[in-house]
N, CA, C and O atoms as a DFTB+ gen file, in Angstrom:
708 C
 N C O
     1  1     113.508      75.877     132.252
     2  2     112.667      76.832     132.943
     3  2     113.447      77.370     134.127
     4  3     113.871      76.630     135.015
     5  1     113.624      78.711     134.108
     6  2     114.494      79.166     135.046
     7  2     113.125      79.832     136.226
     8  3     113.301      81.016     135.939
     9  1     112.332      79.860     136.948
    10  2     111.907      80.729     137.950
    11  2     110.458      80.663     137.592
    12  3     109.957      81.462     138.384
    13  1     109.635      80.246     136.966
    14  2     108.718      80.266     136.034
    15  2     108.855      81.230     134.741
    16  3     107.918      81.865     134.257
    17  1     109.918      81.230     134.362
    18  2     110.263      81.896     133.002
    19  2     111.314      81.047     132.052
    20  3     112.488      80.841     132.358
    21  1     110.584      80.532     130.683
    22  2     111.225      79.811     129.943
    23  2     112.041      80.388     128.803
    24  3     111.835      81.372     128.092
    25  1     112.906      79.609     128.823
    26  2     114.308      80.058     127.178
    27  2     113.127      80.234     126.030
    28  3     112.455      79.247     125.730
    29  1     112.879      81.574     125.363
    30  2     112.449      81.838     124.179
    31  2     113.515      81.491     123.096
    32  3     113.305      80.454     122.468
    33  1     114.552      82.161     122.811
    34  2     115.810      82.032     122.092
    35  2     117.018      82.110     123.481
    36  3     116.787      81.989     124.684
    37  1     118.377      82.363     122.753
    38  2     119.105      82.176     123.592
    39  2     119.386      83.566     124.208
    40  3     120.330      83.482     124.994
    41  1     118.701      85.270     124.079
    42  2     118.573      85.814     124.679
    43  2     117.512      86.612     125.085
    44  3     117.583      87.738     125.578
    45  1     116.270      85.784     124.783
    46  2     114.981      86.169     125.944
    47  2     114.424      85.407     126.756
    48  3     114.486      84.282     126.261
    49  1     113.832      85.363     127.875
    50  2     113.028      84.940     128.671
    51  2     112.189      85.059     128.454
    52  3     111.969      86.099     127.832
    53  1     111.250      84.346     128.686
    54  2     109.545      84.684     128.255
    55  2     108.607      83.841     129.553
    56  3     108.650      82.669     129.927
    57  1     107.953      84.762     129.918
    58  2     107.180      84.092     130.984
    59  2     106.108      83.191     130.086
    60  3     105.544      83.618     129.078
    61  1     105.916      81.685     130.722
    62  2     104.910      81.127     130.377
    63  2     103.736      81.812     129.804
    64  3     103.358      81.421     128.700
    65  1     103.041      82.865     130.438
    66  2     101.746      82.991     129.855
    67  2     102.355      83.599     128.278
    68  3     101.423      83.432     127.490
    69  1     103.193      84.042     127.761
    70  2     103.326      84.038     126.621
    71  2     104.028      83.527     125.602
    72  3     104.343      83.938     124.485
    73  1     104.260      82.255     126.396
    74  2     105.341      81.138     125.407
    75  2     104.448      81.071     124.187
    76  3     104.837      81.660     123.178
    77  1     103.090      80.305     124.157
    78  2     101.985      80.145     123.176
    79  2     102.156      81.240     121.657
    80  3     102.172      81.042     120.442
    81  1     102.242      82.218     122.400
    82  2     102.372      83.649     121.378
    83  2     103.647      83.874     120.452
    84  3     103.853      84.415     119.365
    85  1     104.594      83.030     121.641
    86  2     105.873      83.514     120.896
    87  2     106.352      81.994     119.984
    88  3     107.070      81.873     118.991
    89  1     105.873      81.326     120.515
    90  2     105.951      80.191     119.167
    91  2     105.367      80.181     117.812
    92  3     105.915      79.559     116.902
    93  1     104.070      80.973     117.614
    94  2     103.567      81.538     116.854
    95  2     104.590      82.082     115.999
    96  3     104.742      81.931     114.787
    97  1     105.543      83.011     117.173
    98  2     105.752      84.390     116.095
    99  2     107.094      83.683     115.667
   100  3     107.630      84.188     114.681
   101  1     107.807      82.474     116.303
   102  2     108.894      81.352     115.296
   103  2     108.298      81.134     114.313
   104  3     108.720      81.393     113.186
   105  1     106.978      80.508     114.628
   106  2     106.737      80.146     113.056
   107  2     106.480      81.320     111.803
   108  3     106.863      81.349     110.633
   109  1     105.735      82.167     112.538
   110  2     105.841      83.215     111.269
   111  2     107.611      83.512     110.698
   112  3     108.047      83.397     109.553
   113  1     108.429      83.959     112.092
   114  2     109.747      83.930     111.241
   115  2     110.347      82.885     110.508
   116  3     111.225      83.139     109.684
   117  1     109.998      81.842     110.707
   118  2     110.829      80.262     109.687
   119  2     110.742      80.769     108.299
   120  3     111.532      80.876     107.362
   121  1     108.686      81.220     108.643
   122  2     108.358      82.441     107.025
   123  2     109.132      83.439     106.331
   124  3     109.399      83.660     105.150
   125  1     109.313      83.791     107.063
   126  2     110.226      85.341     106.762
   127  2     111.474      84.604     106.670
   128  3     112.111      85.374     105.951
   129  1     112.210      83.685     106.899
   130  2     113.404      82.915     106.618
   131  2     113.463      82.203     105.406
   132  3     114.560      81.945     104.910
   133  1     111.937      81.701     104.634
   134  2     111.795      80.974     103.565
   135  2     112.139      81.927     102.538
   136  3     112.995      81.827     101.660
   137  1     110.771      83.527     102.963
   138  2     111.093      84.579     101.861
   139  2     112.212      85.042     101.282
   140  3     112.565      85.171     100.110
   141  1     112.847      85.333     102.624
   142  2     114.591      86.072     102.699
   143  2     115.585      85.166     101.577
   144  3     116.497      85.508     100.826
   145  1     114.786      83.575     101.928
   146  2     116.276      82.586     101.306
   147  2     115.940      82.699      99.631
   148  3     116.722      82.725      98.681
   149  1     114.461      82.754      99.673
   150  2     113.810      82.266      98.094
   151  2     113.907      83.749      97.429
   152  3     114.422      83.808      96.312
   153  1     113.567      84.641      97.881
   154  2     113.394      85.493      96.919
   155  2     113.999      86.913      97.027
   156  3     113.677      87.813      96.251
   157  1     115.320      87.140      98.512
   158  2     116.300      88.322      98.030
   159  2     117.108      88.531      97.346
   160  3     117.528      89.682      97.233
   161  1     117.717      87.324      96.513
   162  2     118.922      87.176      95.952
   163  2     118.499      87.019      94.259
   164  3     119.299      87.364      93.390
   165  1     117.435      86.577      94.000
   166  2     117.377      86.557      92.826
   167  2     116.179      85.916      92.199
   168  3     115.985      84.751      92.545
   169  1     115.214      86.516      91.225
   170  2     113.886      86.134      90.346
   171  2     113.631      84.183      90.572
   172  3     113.923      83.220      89.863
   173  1     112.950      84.332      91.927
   174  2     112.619      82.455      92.021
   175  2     111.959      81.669      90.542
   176  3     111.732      82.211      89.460
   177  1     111.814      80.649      90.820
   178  2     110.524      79.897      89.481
   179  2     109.955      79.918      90.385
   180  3     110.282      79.854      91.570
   181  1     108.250      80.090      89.470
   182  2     106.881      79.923      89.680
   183  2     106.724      78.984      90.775
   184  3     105.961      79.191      91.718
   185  1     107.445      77.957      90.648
   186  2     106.957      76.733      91.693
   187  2     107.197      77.368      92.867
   188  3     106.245      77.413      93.645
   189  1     108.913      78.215      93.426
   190  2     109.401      78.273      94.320
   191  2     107.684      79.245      94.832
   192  3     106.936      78.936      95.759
   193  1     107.523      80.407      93.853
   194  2     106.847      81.333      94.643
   195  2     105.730      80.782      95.187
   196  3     105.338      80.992      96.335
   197  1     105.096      79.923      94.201
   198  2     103.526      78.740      94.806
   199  2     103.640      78.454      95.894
   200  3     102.757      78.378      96.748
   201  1     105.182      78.188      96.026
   202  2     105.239      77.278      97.661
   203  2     105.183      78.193      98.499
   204  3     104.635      78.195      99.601
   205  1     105.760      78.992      97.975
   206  2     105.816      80.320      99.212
   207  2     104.431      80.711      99.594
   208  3     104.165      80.632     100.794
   209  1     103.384      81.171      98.671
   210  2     102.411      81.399      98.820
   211  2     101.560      80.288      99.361
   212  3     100.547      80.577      99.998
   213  1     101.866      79.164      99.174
   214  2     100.919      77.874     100.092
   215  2     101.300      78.081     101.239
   216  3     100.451      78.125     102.128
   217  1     102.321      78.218     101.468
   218  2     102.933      78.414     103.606
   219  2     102.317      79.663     103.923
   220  3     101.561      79.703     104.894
   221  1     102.481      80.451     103.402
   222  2     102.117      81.651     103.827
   223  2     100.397      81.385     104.215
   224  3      99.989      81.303     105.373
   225  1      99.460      81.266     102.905
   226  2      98.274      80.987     103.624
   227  2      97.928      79.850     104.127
   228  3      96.718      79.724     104.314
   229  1      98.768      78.746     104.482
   230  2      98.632      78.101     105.808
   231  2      98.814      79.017     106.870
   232  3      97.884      79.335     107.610
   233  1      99.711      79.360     106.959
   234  2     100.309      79.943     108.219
   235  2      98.966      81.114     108.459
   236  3      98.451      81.157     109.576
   237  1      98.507      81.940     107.465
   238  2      98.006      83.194     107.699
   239  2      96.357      81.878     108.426
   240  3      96.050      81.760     109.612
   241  1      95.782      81.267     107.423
   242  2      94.435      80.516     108.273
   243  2      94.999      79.772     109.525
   244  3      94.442      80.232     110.521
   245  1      95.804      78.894     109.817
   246  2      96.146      78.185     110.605
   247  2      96.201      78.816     112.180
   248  3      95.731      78.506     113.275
   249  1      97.334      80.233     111.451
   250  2      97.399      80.822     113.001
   251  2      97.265      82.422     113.048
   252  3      96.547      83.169     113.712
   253  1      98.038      82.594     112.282
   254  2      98.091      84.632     112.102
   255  2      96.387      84.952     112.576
   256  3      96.112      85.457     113.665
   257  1      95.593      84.652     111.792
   258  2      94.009      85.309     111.931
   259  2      94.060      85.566     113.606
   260  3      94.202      86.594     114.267
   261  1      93.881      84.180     113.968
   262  2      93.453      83.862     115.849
   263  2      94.682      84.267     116.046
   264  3      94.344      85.414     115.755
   265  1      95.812      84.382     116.275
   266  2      96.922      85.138     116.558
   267  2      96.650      86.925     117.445
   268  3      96.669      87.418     118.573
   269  1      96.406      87.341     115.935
   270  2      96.258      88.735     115.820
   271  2      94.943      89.114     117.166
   272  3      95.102      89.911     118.090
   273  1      93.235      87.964     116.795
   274  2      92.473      88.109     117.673
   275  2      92.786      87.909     118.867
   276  3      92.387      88.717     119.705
   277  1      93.340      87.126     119.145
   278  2      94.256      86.721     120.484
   279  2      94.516      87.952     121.356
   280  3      93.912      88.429     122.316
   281  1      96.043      88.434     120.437
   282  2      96.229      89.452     120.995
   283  2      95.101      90.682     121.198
   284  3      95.098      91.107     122.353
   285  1      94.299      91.228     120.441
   286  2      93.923      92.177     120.608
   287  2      92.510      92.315     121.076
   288  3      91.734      93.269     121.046
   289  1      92.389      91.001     121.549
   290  2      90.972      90.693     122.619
   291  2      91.806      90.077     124.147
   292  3      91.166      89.841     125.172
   293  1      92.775      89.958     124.074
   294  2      93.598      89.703     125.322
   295  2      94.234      90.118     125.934
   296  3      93.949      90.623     127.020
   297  1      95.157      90.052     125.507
   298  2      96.841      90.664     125.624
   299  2      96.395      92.300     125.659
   300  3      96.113      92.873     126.711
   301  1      96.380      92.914     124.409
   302  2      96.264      94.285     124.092
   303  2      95.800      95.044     125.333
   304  3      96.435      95.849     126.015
   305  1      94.347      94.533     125.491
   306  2      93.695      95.552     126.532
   307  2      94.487      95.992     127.894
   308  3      94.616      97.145     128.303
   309  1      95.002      94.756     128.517
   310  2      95.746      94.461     129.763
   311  2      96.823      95.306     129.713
   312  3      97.172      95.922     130.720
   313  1      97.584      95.448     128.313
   314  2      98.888      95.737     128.043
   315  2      99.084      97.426     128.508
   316  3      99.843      98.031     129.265
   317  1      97.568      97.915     127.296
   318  2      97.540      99.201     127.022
   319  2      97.483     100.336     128.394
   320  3      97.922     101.480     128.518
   321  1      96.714      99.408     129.340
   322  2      96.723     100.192     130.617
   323  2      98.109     100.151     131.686
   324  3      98.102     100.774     132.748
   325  1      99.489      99.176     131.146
   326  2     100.741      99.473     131.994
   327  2     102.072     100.067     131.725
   328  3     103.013     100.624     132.291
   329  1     101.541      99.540     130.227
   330  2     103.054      99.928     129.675
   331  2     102.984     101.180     129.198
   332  3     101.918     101.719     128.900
   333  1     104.729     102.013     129.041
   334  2     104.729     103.205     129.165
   335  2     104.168     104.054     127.909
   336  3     103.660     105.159     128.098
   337  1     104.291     103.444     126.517
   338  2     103.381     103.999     125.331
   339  2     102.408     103.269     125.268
   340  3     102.654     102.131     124.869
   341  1     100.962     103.589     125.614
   342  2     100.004     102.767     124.782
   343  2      99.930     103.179     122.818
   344  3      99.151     102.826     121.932
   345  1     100.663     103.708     122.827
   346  2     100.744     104.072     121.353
   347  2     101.241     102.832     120.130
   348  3     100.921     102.602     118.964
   349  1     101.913     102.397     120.837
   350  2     102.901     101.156     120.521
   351  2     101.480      99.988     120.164
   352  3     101.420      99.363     119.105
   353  1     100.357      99.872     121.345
   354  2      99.333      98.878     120.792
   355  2      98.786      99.089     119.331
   356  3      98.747      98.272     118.410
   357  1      98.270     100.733     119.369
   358  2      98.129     101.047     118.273
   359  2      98.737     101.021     117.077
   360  3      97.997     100.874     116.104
   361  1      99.781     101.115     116.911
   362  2     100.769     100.944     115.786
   363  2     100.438      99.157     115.553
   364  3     100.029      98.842     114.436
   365  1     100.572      98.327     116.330
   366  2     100.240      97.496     116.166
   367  2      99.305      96.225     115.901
   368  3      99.489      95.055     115.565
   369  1      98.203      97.039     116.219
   370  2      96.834      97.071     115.629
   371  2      96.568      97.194     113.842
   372  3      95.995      96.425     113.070
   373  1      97.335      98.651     113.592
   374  2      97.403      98.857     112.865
   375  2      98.460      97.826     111.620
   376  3      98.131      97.468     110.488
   377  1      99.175      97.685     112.025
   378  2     100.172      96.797     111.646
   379  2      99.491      94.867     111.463
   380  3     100.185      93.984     110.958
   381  1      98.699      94.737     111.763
   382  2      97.689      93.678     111.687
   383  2      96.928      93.466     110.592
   384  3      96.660      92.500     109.878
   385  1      96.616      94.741     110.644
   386  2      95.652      95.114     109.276
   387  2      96.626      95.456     108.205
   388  3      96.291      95.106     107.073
   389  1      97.560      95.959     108.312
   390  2      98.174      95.976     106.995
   391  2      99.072      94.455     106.975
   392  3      99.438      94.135     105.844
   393  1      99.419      93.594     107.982
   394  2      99.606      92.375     107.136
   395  2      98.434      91.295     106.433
   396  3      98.422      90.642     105.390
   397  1      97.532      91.459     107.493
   398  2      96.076      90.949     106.639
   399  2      95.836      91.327     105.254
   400  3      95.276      90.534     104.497
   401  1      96.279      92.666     104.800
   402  2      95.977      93.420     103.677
   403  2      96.825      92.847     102.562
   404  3      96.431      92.715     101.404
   405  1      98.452      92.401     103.174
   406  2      99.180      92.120     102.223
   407  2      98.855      90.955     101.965
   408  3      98.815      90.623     100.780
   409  1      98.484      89.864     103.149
   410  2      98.580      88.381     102.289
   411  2      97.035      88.380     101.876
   412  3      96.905      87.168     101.705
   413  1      95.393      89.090     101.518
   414  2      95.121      89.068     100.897
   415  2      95.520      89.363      99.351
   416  3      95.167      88.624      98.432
   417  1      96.271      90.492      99.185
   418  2      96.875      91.279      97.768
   419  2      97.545      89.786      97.138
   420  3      97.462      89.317      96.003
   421  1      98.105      89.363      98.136
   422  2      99.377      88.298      97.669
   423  2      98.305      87.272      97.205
   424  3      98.377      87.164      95.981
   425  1      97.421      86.550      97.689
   426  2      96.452      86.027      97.387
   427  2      95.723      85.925      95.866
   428  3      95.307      84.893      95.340
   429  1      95.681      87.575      95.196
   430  2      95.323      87.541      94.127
   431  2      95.762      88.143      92.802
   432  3      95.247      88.701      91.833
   433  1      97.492      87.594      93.417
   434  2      98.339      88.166      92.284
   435  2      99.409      87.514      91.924
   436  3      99.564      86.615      92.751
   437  1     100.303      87.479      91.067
   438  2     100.704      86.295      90.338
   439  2     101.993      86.684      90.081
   440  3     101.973      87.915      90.067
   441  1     103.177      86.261      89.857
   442  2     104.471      86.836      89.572
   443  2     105.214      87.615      89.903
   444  3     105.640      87.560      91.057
   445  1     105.579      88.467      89.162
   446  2     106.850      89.864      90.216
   447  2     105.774      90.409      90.848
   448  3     106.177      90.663      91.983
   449  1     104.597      90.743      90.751
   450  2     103.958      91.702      91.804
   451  2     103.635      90.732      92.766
   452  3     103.862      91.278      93.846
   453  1     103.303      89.797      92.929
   454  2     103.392      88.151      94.057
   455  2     104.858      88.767      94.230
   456  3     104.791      89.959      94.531
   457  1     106.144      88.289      94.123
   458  2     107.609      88.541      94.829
   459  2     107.744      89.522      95.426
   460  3     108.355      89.609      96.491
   461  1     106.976      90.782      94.606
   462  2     106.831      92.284      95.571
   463  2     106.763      91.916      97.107
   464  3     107.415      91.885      98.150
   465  1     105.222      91.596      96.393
   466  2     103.938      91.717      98.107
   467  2     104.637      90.551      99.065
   468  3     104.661      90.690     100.288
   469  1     105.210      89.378      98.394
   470  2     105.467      88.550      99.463
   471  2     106.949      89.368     100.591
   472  3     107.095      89.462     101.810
   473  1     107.709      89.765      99.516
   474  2     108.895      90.450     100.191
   475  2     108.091      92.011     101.253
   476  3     108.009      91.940     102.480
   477  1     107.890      92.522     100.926
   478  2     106.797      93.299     101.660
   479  2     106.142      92.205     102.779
   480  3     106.890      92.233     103.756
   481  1     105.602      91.743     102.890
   482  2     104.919      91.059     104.009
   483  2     105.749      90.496     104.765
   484  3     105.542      90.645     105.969
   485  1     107.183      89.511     104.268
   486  2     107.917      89.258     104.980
   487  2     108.374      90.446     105.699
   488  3     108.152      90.409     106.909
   489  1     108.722      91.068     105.431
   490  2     109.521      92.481     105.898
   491  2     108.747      93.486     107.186
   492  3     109.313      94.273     107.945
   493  1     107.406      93.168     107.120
   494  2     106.757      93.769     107.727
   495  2     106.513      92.367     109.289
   496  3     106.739      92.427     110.497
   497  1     106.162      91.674     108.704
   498  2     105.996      90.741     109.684
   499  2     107.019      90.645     110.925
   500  3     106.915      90.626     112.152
   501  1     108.288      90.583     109.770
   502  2     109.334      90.422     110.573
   503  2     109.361      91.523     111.565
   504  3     109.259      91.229     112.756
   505  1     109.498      92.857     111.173
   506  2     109.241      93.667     112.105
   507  2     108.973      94.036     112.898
   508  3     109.683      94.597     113.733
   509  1     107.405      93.779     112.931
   510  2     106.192      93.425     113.972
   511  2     106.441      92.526     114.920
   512  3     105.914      92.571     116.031
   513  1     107.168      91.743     114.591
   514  2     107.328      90.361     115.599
   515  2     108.074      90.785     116.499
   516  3     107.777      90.631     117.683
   517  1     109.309      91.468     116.061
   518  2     110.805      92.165     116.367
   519  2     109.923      93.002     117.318
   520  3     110.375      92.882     118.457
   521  1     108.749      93.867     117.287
   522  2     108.275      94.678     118.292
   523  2     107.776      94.236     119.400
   524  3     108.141      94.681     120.489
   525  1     107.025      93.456     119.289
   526  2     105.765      92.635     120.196
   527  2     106.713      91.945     121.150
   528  3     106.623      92.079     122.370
   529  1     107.914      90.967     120.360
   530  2     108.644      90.220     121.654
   531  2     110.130      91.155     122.291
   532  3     110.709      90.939     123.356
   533  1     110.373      91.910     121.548
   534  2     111.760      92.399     122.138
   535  2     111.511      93.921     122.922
   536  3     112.336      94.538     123.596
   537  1     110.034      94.328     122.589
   538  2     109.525      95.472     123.291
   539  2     108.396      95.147     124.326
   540  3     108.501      94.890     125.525
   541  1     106.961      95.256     123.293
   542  2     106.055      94.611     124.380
   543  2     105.838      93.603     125.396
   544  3     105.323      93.913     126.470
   545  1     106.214      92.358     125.119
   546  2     106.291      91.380     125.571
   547  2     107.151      91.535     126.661
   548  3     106.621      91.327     127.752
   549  1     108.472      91.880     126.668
   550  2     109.159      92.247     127.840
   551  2     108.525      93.203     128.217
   552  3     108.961      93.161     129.368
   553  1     107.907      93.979     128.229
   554  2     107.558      95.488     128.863
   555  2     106.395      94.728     129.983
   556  3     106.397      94.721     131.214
   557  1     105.477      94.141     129.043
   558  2     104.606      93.645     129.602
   559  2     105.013      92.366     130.987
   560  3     104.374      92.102     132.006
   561  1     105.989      91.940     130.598
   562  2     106.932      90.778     131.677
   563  2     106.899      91.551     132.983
   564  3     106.448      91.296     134.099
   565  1     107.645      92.765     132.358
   566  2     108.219      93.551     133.487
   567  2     107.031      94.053     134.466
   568  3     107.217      93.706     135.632
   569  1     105.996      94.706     134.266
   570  2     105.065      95.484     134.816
   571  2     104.099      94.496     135.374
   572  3     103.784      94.625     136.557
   573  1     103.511      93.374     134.561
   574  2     102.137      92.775     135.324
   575  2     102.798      91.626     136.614
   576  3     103.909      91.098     136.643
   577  1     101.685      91.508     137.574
   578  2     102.377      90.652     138.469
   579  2     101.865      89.238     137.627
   580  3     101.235      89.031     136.590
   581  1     102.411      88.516     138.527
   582  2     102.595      86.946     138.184
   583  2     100.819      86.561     138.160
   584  3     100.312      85.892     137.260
   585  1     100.350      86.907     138.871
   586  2      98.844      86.738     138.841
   587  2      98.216      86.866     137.637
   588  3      97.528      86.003     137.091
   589  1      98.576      88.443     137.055
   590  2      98.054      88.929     136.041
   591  2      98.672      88.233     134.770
   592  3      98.001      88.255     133.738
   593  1      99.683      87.727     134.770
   594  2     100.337      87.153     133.969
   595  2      99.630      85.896     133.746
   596  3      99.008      85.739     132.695
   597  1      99.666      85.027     134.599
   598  2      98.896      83.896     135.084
   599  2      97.595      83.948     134.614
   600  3      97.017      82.902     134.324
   601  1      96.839      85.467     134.454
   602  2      95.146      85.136     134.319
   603  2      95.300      85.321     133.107
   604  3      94.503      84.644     132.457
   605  1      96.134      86.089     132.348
   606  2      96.477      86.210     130.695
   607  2      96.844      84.510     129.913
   608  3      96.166      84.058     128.991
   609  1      97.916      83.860     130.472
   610  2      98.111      83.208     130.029
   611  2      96.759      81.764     130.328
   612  3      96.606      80.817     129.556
   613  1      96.477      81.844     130.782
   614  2      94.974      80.945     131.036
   615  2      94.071      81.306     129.614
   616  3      93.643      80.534     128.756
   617  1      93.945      82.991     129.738
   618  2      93.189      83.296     128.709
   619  2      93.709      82.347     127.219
   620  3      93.216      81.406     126.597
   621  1      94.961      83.185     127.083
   622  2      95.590      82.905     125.642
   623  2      95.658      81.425     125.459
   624  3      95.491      80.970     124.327
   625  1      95.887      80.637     126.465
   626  2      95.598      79.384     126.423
   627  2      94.737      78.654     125.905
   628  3      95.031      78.031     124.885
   629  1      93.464      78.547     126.474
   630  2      92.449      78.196     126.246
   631  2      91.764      78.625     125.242
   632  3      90.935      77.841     124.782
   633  1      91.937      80.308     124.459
   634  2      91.597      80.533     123.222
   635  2      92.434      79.853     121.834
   636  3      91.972      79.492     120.752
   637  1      93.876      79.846     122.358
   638  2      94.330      79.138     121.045
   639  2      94.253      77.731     120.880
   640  3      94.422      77.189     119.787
   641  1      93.857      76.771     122.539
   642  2      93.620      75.699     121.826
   643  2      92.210      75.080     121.040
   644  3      91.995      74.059     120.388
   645  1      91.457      76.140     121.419
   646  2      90.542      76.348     120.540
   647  2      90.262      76.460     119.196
   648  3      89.297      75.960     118.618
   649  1      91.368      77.311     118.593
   650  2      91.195      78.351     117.652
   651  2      92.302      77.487     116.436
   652  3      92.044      77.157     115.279
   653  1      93.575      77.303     117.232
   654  2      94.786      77.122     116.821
   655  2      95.101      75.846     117.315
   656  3      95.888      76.479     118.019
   657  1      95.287      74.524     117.686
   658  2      96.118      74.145     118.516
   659  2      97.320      73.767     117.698
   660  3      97.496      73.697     116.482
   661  1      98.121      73.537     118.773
   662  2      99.532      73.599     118.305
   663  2      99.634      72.136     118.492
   664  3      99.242      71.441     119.430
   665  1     100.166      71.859     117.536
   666  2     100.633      70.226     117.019
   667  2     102.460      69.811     116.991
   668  3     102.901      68.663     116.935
   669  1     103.175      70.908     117.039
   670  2     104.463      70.642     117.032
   671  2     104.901      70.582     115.323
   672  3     106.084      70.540     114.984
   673  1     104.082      70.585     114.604
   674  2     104.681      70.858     113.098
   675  2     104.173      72.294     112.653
   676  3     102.983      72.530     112.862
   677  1     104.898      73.210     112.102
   678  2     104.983      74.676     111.117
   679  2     103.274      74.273     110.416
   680  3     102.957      73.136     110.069
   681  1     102.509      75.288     110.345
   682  2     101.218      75.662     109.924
   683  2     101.243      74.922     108.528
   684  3     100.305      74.196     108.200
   685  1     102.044      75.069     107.937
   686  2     101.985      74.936     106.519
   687  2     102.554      73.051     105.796
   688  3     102.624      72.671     104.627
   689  1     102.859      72.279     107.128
   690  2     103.090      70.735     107.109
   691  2     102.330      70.598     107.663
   692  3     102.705      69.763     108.487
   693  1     100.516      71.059     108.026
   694  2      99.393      70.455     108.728
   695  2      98.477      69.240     107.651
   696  3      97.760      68.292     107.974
   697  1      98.837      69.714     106.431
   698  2      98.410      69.152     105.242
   699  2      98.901      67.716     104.921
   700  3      98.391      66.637     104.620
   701  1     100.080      68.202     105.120
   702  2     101.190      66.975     104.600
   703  2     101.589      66.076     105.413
   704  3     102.569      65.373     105.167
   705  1     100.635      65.945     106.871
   706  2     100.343      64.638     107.966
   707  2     101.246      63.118     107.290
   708  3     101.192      62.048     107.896
């Protein structure tokens, strides 16, 4: 912890009130690291994709749902009134709903169109994540004071240990205790 701002990776900072958020969005990428390994290079077996699809809707009940609410009963509102595009919330709003959309689809489909949607969702996720911490999240660092930061991260706090708590194992080894 350098100043009240902790090592996210080895080149972001992340103020406490949004460490919670951004561990989240590791675990969604480990996801997008499973997809990338299992299924860019070449037609997985059935089993590989099952598994894929069991993490995934761990991950999507476990945390993505309250994730997404999180942000956009928290974070969002605060955000939209400092930073320089509020357009950017929107896109990302939007971007919520179309990953909700995909891991339902993925949900009720089976084979290459399952490898489609999962590669699609990885791809999008990844994205999204890529926005929220390397744009918003800093934007948002930059502009709110420590207070406001402080009354956010209280919020996000106390809703995800509610909603979510974090146990120190990936969404999808909550099963396998």
């Amino acid at each position: 912890m350098l100043h009240g701002v902790e090592f996210y990776n080895e080149t972001m900072l992340r103020d406490p009130s949004l460490v919670p958020l951004s561990r989240q969005h590791h675990h969604a990428l480990v996801l997008c690291v499973l997809i990338d390994r299992h299924l860019k290079t070449q037609t997985p077996a059935p089993a590989v994709c099952n598994e894929l699809h069991r993490q995934l809707a761990a991950i999507v009940e476990v945390e993505l749902l309250h994730h997404f609410e999180v942000e956009e009963n928290i974070l969002f509102p605060v955000a939209r009134d400092v930073i320089d595009s509020p357009k950017v919330i929107d896109d990302l709003v939007t971007q919520h709903r179309e990953i909700e959309e995909l891991a339902s689809r993925i949900e009720r489909t089976s084979g290459e169109p399952q490898i489609i949607l999962l590669r699609e969702f990885g791809d999008l996720l990844r994205k999204h994540i890529r926005t929220e911490e390397g744009d918003l999240f800093q934007e948002i660092q930059d502009k709110l004071s420590v207070d406001q930061l402080a009354d956010i991260g209280r919020k996000i706090d106390e809703t995800l240990r509610k909603t979510c708590p974090m146990t120190g194992r990936l969404p999808w080894e909550e099963d396998r205790q």
